[in-house]
VOSE-379155 format. One record per residue (C-alpha): z, y, x. Coordinates in steps of 0.001 Angstrom, whole numbers, plus 500000, padded with zeros to 6 digits. Each point is the difference from the previous one (the first is absolute). Layout:
// VOSE-379155
ZYX
...
// end
This chain:
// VOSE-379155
503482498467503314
501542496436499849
502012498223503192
499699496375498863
499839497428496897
501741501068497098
502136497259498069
498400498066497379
500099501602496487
501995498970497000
497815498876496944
500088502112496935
502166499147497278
498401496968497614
496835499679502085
498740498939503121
499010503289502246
496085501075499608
497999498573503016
499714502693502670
503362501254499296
502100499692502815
501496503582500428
500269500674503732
500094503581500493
500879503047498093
499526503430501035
502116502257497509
499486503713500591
503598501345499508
499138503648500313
496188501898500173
502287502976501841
498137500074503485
500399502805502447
496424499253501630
496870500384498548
497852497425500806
496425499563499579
499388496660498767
502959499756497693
499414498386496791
502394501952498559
499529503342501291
503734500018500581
501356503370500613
503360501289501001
501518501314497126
501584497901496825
498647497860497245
500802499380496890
501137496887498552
501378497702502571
501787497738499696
503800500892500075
502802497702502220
500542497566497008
496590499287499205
499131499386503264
502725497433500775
499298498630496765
496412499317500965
501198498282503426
501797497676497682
496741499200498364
498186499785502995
502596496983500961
498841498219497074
496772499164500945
501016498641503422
500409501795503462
497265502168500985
500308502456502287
500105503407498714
498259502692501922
502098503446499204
497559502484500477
498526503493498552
499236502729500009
502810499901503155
502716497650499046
502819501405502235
499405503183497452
502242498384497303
503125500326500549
501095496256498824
497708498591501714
502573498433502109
501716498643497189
496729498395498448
499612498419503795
503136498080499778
499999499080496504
497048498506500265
501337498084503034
502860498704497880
497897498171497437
497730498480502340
497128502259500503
498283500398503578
500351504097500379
497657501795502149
498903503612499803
496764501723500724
501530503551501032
497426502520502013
502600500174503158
500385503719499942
503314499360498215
501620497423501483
502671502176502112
503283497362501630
501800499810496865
497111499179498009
499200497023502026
503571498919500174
500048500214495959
497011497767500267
501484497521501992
502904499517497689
498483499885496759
497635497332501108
496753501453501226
498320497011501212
496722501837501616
498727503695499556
496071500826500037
499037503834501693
496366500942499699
498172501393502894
496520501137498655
499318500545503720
500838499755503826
500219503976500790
502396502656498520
496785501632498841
498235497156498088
502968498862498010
501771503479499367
496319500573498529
499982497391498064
503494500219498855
499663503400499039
503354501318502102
500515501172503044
502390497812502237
499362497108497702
499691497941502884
502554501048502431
502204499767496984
498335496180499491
501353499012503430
503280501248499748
500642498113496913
498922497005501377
502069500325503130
502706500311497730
499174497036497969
499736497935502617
503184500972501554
501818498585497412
498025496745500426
497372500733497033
497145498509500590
496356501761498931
496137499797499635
498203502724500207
497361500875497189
496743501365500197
497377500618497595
496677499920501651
497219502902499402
497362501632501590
502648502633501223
501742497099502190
497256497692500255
499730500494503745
503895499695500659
500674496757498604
500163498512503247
502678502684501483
502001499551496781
500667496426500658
500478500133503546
502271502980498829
501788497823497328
500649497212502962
501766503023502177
502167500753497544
501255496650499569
498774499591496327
499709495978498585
497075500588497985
496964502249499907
498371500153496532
496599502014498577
499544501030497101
496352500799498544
499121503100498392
500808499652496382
498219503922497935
502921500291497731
502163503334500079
499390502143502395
497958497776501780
497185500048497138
499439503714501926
499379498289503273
498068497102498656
497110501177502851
502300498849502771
499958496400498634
498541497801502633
496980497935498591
499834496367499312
498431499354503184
502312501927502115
502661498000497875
498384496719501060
500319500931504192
503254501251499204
501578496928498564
498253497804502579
501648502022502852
503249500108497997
499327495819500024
499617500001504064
503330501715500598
501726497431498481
499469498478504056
500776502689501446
503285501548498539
503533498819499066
500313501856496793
499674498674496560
496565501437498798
499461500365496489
497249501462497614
500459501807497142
497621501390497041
497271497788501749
499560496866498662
497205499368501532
502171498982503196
501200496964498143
496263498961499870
499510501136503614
503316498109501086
498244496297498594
496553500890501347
501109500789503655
502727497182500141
497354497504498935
498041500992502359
502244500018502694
501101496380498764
503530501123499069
501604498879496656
501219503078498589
503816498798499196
503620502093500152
500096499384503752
496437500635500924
499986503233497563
503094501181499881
500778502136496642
495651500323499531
500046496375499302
502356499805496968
498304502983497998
496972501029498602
498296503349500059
500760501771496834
503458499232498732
500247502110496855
501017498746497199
500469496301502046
502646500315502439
500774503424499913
500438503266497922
500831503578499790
502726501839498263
499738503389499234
502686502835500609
499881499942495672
500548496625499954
495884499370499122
499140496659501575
496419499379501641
498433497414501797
499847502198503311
500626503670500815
496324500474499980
499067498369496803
501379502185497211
500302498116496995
502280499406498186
501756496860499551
503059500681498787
503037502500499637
503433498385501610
502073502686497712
498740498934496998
499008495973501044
502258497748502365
497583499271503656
500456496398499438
497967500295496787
497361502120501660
499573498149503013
499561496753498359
498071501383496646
498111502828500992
496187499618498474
499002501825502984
501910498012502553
498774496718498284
496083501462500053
500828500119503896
501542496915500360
496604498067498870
497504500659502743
497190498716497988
500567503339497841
498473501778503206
496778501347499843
496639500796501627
499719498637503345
503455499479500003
499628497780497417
497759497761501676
501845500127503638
501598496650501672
502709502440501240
501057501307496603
503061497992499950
500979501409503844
498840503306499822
499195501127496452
498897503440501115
501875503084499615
500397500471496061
500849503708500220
497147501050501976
497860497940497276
501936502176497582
499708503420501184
495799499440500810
499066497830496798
503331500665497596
500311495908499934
502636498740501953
498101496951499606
497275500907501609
498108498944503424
501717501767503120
497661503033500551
500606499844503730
499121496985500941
496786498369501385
500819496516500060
497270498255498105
501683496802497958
498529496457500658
500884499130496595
497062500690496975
500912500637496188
// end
């Protein structure tokens, strides 16, 4: 989730920054408490406690160190954020040094007093997922009944209090058909942006890796996602396919639009896969990865300061060099837009360099 340009970074101490480094977005899982049971979720949160969080200190601590690489906006998610109970606290210290503070909550907690506490710590935008357009599809999905009555209320609530929202949705073959409703759902609710999110098997969604829509389906998908852009007033934005990036040039050029900022919107100022580039994921242990998806990892923030990881990571530095991608990938005129998604590589090959196992966009380029 991201609701506009972060700030440009800092450079690192005696160096200029790597290229590819400009830290735009980090999603920091403050909890993996959830109290639904979701069945996609790469961490097969459940609601009960973990072990080794970090504790109050540490956690403002790392917000400091966050502010030393620039001003990226820092996704507070989970697990379900609004489960730990200083989560407030984190909000609006994070606001104090400078960091844009948004939260990715599920909805079914955000009661008056919740949103309220959002609104004066700083909550810039919140993100609810709605796997679906009936009760039915996305309690299934969710894996708790009333998950989405509970959803709606906690968006009415947020946007009581003047929050504004997107609402999430990670596309399958359980919600393939209801895309459609969702968004025209999304633009009844008064959301500002509507972003999808490809299936990515890691967690629990390894076990429903047979409801992954194939690269084909992907292909008509992202076109149609393309032709809304025409038809709709929300921000549209996708996520864990970087093949839209690709998609975005190829449609524009043929629809003789320069793809710029105010053609584009946020689409035009990204590139497909992020990790390790402009984003990154911190774990509710403090273990730092390139997304939430790709679990690697590149660092520890209780033993090593962020800064130092961000900017010296081996990992993040493979990433950051697109000619380290391989197969197709490799080859592709759209590796520097899209880059394919590494953790789907990953999980299928066990290279996160590897070509982008559902795509079937054949390069231009030869070896």
């Amino acid at each position: 989730m991201n609701t506009e340009q972060a700030k440009p970074h800092h450079s690192p101490v005696g160096g200029k920054p790597p290229k590819n480094a400009n830290l735009r977005l980090i999603a920091w899982e403050i909890t993996r408490h959830c109290n639904l049971n979701c069945a996609h979720c790469r961490a097969s949160a459940r609601d009960q406690d973990y072990a080794g969080e970090l504790e109050t200190p540490a956690a403002l601590r790392l917000l400091d160190q966050m502010a030393e690489v620039g001003s990226p906006i820092v996704i507070l998610t989970g697990g379900e954020p609004l489960m730990r109970a200083d989560v407030f606290e984190l909000a609006e210290y994070g606001t104090r040094r400078g960091l844009r503070m948004v939260m990715a909550p599920n909805g079914t907690l955000i009661t008056m007093e919740a949103a309220q506490k959002m609104s004066a710590s700083g909550i810039e935008r919140i993100s609810v997922s709605l796997d679906g357009a009936t009760r039915d599809c996305h309690d299934g999905f969710r894996g708790v009944e009333g998950a989405f009555e509970g959803a709606l209320r906690g968006i009415e609530a947020a946007r009581s209090q003047g929050i504004e929202f997107q609402i999430n949705t990670t596309i399958s073959r359980y919600n393939y058909d209801q895309i459609p409703d969702i968004l025209h759902m999304a633009e009844q609710l008064g959301a500002v942006a509507l972003h999808i999110f490809l299936l990515v098997p890691t967690g629990r969604g390894k076990y429903i890796v047979d409801q992954a829509i194939t690269a084909e389906e992907y292909e008509t998908t992202l076109n149609w996602f393309y032709d809304q852009k025409k038809k709709t007033h929300l921000q549209l934005k996708a996520t864990c396919a970087p093949h839209y990036y690709r998609i975005l040039r190829q449609r524009a050029k043929a629809d003789g639009v320069s793809v710029t900022y105010q053609s584009h919107g946020l689409d035009a100022v990204t590139r497909g896969c992020l990790g390790g580039t402009g984003f990154c994921f911190i774990s509710h242990t403090g273990i730092v990865q390139p997304c939430g998806f790709l679990d690697l990892n590149c660092g520890d923030v209780t033993q090593t300061s962020f800064s130092d990881i961000w900017w010296h990571s081996e990992i993040f530095n493979r990433l950051r060099d697109f000619d380290n991608l391989k197969g197709k990938c490799g080859r592709c005129e759209y590796k520097a837009v899209c880059g394919g998604c590494r953790a789907r590589a990953y999980e299928a090959t066990g290279d996160y360099l590897a070509e982008e196992p559902l795509c079937n966009y054949q390069p231009r380029l030869e070896s």
